[in-house]
TORDO-212938 format. One line per field, with one value per residue (C-alpha): residue number from 1; residue in one letter; chain; x, y, z. Coordinates in Angstrom, 1 decimal, decimal comma. Layout:
<zazas>
resi c(NUM | ...)
resn c(A | ...)
chain c(A | ...)
c1 c(X | ...)
c2 c(Y | ...)
c3 c(Z | ...)
</zazas>
This chain:
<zazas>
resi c(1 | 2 | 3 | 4 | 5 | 6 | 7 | 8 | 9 | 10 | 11 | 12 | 13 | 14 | 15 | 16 | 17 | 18 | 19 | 20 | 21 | 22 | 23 | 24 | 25 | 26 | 27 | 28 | 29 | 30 | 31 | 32 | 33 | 34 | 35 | 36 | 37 | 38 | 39 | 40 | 41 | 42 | 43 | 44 | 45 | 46 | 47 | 48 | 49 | 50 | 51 | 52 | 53 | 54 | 55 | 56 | 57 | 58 | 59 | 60 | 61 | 62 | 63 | 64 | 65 | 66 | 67 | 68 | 69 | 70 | 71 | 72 | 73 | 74 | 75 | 76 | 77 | 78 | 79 | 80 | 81 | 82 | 83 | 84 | 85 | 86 | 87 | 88 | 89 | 90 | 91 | 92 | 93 | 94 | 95 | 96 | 97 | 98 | 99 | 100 | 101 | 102 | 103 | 104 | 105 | 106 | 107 | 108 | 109 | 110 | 111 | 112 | 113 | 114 | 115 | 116 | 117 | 118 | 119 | 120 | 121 | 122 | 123 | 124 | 125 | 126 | 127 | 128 | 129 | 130 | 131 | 132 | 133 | 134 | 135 | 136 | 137 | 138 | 139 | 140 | 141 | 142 | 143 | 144 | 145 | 146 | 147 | 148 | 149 | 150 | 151 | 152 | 153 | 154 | 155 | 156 | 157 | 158 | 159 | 160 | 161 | 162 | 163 | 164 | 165 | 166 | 167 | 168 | 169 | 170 | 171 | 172 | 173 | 174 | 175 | 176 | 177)
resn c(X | X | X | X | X | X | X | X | X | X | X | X | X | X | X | X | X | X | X | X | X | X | X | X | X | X | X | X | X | X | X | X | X | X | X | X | X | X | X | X | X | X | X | X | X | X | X | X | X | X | X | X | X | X | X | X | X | X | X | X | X | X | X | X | X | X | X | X | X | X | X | X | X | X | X | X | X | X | X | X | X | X | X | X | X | X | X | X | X | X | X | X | X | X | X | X | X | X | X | X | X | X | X | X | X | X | X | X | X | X | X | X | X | X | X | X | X | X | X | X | X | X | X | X | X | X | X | X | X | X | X | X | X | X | X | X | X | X | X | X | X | X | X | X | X | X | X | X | X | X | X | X | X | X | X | X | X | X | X | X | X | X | X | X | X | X | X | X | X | X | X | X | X | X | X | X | X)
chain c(A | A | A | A | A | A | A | A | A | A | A | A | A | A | A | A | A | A | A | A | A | A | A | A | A | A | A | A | A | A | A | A | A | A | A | A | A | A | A | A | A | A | A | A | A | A | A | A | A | A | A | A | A | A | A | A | A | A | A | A | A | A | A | A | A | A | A | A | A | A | A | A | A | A | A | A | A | A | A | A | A | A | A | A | A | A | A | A | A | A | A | A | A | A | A | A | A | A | A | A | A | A | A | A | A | A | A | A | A | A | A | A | A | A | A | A | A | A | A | A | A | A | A | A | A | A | A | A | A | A | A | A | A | A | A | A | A | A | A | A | A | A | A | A | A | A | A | A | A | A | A | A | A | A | A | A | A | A | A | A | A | A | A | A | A | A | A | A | A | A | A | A | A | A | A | A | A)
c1 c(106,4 | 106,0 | 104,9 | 101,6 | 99,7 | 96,4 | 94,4 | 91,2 | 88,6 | 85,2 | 84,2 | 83,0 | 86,2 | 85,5 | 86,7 | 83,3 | 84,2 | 87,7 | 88,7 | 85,7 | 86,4 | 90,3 | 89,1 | 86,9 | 89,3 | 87,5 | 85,5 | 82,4 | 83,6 | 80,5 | 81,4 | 82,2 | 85,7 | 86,7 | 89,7 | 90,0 | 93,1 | 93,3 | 93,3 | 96,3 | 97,9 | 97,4 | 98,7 | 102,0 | 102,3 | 102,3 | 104,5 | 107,2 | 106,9 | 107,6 | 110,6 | 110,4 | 112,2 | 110,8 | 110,2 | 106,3 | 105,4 | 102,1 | 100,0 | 97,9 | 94,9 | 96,9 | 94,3 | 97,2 | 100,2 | 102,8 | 105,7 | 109,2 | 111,3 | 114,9 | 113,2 | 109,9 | 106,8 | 103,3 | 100,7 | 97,7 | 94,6 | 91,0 | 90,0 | 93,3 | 96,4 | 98,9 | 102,6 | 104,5 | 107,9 | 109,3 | 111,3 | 114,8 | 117,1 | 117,3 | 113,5 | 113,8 | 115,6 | 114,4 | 114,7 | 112,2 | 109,9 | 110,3 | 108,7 | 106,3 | 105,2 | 105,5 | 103,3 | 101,1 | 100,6 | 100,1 | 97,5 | 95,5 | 95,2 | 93,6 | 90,7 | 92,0 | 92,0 | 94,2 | 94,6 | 97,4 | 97,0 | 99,7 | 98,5 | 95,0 | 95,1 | 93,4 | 95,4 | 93,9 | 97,5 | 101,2 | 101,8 | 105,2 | 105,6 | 109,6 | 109,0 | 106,0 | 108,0 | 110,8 | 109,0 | 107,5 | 110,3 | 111,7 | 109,1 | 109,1 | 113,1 | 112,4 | 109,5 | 112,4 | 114,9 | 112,8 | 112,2 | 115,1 | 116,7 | 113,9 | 114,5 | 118,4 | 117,7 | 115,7 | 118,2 | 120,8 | 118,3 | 117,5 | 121,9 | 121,7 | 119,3 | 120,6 | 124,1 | 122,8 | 121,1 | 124,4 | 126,2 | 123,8 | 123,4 | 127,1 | 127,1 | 124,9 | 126,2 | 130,0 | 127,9 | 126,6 | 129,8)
c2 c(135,2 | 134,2 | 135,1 | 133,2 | 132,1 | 130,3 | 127,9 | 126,9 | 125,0 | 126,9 | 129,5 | 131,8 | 133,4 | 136,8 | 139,1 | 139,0 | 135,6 | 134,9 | 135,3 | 133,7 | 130,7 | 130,3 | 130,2 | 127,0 | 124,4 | 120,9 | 120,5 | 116,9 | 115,6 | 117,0 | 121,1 | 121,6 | 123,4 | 120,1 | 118,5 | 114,7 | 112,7 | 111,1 | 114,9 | 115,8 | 113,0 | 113,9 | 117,1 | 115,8 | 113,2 | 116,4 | 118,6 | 116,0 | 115,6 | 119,2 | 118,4 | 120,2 | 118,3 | 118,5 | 115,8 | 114,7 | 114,5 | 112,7 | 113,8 | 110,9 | 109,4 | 110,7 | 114,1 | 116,2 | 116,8 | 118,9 | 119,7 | 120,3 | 122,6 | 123,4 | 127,0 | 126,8 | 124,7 | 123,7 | 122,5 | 120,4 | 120,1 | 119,2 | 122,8 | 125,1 | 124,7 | 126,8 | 128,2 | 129,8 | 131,6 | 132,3 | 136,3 | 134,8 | 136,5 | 133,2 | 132,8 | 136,4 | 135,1 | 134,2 | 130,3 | 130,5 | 132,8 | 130,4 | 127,2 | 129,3 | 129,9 | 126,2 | 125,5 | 128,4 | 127,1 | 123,3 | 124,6 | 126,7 | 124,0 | 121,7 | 124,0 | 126,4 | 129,9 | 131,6 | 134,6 | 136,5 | 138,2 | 140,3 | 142,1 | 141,5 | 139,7 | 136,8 | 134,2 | 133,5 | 133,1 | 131,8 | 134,4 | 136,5 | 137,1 | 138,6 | 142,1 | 141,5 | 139,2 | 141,7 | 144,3 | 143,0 | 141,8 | 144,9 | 146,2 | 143,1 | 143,5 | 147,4 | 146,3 | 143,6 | 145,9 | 148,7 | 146,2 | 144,8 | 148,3 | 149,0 | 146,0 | 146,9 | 150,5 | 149,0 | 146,6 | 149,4 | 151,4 | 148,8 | 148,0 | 151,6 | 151,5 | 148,4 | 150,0 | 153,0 | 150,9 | 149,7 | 152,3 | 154,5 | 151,0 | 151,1 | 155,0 | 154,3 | 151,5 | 153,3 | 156,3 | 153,6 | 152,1)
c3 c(163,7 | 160,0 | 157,1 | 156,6 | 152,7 | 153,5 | 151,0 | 151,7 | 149,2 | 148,0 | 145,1 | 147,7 | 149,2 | 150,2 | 152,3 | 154,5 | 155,4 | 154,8 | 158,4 | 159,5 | 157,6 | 158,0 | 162,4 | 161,5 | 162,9 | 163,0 | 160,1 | 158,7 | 155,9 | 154,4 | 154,5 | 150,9 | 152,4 | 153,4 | 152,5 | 152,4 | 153,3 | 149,8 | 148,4 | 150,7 | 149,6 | 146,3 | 146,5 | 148,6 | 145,6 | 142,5 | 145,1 | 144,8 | 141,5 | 140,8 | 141,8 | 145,6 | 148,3 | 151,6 | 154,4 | 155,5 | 159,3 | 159,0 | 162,0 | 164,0 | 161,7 | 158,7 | 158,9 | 159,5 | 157,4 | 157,6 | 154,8 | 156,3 | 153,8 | 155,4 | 156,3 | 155,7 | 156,3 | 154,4 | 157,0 | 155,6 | 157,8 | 156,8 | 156,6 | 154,9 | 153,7 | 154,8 | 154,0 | 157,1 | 156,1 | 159,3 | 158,9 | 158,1 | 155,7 | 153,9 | 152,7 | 151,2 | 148,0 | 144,7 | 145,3 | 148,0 | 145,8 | 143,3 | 145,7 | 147,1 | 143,7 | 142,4 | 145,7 | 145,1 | 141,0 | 142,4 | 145,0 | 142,8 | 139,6 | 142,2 | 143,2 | 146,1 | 147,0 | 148,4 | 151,3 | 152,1 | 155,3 | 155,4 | 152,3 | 152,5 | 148,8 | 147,2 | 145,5 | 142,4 | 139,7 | 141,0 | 143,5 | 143,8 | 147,5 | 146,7 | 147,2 | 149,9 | 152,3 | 152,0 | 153,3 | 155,5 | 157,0 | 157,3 | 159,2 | 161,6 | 161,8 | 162,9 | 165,2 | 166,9 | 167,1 | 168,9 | 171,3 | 171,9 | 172,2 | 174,7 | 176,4 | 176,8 | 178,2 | 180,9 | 181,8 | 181,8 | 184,0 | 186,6 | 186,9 | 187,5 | 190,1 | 191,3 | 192,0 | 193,5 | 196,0 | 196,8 | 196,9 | 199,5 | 201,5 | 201,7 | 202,6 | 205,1 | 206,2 | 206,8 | 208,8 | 211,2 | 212,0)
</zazas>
């Protein structure tokens, strides 16, 4: 699970068709949402020369690229942009916030929109996601732990049930004999 910021190109974000246009997956270079290669490129180029470090995976035909960050990622494809912060303590600190705002600034001066799904928000200005990610974090954290804690009572009930077995097998065997 992460914590997801999409981009995509177009005046008309809305949120009619917000969802339906971050499905669209395979896009002609003649949809006005399309991003270009060279564009990408482009935007990998001013990214680095904000002074972010990150490595580039550059998927097959260069129509696919994807920005490592130690605990984060940028994925590039013809259709969105988007920023994945995974729920780990260390992307809810102020550095982070700090790239994905440098990212979010870069991405907006070169004609994008932005969506933030978690809160339902549009990206329009250099986005604080601080106080957001932290919550929501918290709430996925309390989501994992009720599971896992649900997930440990039913191992300690099926132990249980396991020995029980055992023990009247034995019982029954020792009658027998």
């Amino acid at each position: 699970m992460s914590y997801d910021l999409y981009f995509v190109k177009g005046k008309d974000l809305n949120s009619d068709n917000v969802y339906d246009i971050l499905e669209i997956s395979d896009l002609k270079s003649d949809n006005e949402i399309f991003l270009s290669k060279d564009f990408m490129k482009s935007l990998i180029e001013e990214l680095k020369s904000e002074g972010l470090v990150f490595e580039v995976f550059v998927g097959k035909d260069e129509d696919y690229f994807e920005l490592n960050f130690p605990s984060y990622q940028v994925s590039m494809f013809n259709s969105q942009i988007a920023i994945s912060l995974p729920y780990w303590d260390e992307n809810s600190n102020a550095g982070i916030n700090k790239d994905v705002k440098q990212i979010t600034n870069v991405l907006l001066a070169n004609g994008l929109r932005g969506f933030d799904p978690q809160s339902e928000e549009f990206i329009t200005e250099a986005y604080e996601i601080h106080e957001t990610f932290t919550e929501t974090k918290a709430e996925v954290d309390s989501l994992v732990n009720t599971e896992i804690q649900s997930h440990e009572a039913n191992t300690l009930l099926y132990v249980g049930i396991g020995l029980g077995l055992m023990l009247i097998t034995f019982l029954i065997w020792k009658m027998i004999r």
